[in-house]
N, C-alpha and C positions, 0 to 999 in steps of 0.2 A: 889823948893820942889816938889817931885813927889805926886800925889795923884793918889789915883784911883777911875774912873770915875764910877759913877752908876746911871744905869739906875731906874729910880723909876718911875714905873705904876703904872695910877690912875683909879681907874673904876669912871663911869660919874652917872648914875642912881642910886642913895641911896649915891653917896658920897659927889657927886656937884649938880646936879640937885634934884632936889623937885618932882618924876616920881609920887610918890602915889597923891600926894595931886592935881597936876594936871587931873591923874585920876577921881580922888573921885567925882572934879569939872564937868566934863564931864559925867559921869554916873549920878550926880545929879538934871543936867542938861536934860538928854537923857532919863533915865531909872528911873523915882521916883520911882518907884515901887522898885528896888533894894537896899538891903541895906547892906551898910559896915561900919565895926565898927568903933570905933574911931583911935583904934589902932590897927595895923596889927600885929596880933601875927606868924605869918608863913611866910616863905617864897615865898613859894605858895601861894600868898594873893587869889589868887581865890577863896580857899578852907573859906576865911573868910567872901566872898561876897555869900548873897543870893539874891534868884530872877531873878539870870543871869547865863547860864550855862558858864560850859569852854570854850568852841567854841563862846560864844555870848561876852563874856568877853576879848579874845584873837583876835576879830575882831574889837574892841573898840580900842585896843591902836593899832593893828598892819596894820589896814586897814582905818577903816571908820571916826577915829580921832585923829591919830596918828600926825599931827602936832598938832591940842591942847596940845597930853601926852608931844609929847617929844619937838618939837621947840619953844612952846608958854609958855610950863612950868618954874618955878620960879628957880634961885641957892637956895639953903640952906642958910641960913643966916649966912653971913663968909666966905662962901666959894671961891668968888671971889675974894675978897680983899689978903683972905689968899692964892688964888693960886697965884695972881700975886707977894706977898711976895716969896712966893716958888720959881717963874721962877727965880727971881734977886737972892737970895740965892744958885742956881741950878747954875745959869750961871757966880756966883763970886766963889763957891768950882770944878766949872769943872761937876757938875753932867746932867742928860739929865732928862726932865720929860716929859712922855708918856702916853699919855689918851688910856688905854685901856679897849674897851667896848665893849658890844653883841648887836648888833643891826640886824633886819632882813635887808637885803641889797635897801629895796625897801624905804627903813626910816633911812637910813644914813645920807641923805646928812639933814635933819631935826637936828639929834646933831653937824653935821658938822656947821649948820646954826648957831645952839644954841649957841658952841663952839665960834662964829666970834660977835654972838653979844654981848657977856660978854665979851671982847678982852681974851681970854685965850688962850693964844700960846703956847702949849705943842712943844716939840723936831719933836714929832710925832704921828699919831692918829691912831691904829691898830684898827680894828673893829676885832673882833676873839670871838665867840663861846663861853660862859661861861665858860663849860670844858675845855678847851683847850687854856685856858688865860697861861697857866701853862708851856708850848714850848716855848712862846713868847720868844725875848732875851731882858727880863727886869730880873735885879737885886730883888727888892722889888713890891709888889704888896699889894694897898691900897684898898678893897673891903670891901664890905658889904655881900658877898654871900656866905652861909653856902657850897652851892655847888661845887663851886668856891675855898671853902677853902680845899673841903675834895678830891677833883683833885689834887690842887696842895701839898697837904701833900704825898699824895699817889706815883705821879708820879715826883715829885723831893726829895718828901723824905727830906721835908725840911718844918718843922712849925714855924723856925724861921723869915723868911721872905714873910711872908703874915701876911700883919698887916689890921687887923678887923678893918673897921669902925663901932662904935658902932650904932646897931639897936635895935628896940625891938624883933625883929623875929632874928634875931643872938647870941641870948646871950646863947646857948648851945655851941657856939664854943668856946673849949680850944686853946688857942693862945697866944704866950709868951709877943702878942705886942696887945691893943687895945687901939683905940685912939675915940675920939669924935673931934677934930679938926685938920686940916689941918697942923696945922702947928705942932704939936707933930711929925709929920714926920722926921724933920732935928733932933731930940736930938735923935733917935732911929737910922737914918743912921751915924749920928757923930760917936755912940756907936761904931757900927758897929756890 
């Protein structure tokens, strides 16, 4: 029986990994004096942290503690379990799953790290630009980024296959597909 193979992208920050709350830890830590709410209402969480400007805030995860944010940070609760459900699932119907994520290049190899110490063996690991998730050659795309969704609607011209992972800062995006768990993915690609 023929099938056809599909590539399914996953973004890493807000879907597997735990980036805020990592955060939170580190600024609580470094900066008492700033404060972030409980819940990120934006996706621009800067805009919900006071006490720390943009540039002060944007040198925290991407320079001065950027393994805390990103290698040292927690999966999501399920996440792992449920992706390695995903790989055997992926590799008994023929399909490929592909971690793709925006990382600054100087802080890659930190989710690469992240990636090997959760054993999660994606097909393949693209590092690609938030905007421009949307060229990649993946079939379905699992994100959490308003941004992210409003690219790939635009430039493929296609809202059915960008499937939201549910946030509290995403919940303006109309999406035919939103999921909270990992594994919602196989009944929505089954669909087709």
């Amino acid at each position: 029986i023929w099938r056809e193979i599909m590539r399914i992208g996953i973004d890493v920050d807000g879907v597997l990994r735990d980036f805020i709350t990592a955060f939170k830890s580190v600024v609580g830590q470094e900066y008492p004096n700033a404060q972030i709410p409980e819940s990120i209402s934006t996706w621009k969480f800067e805009d919900d942290i006071t006490g720390l400007s943009r540039e002060e805030i944007k040198e925290i995860y991407k320079e001065k503690f950027c393994k805390q944010c990103f290698q040292d940070a927690l999966p999501f609760s399920e996440a792992v379990p449920a992706f390695w459900t995903l790989e055997k699932w992926a590799e008994r119907e023929g399909h490929e799953l592909v971690i793709v994520t925006s990382q600054v290049p100087e802080n890659r190899h930190y989710t690469l790290s992240w990636l090997g110490k959760y054993n999660l063996n994606p097909k393949q690991v693209i590092f690609a630009k938030g905007k421009y998730k949307w060229i990649e050659d993946i079939d379905y795309l699992i994100d959490d980024s308003p941004v992210n969704h409003k690219y790939w609607v635009e430039n493929r011209e296609d809202k059915d296959n960008f499937i939201v992972f549910d946030r509290s800062y995403n919940q303006d995006i109309e999406s035919k597909h939103r999921i909270n768990h990992l594994l919602q993915i196989k009944e929505i690609v089954e669909r087709g």
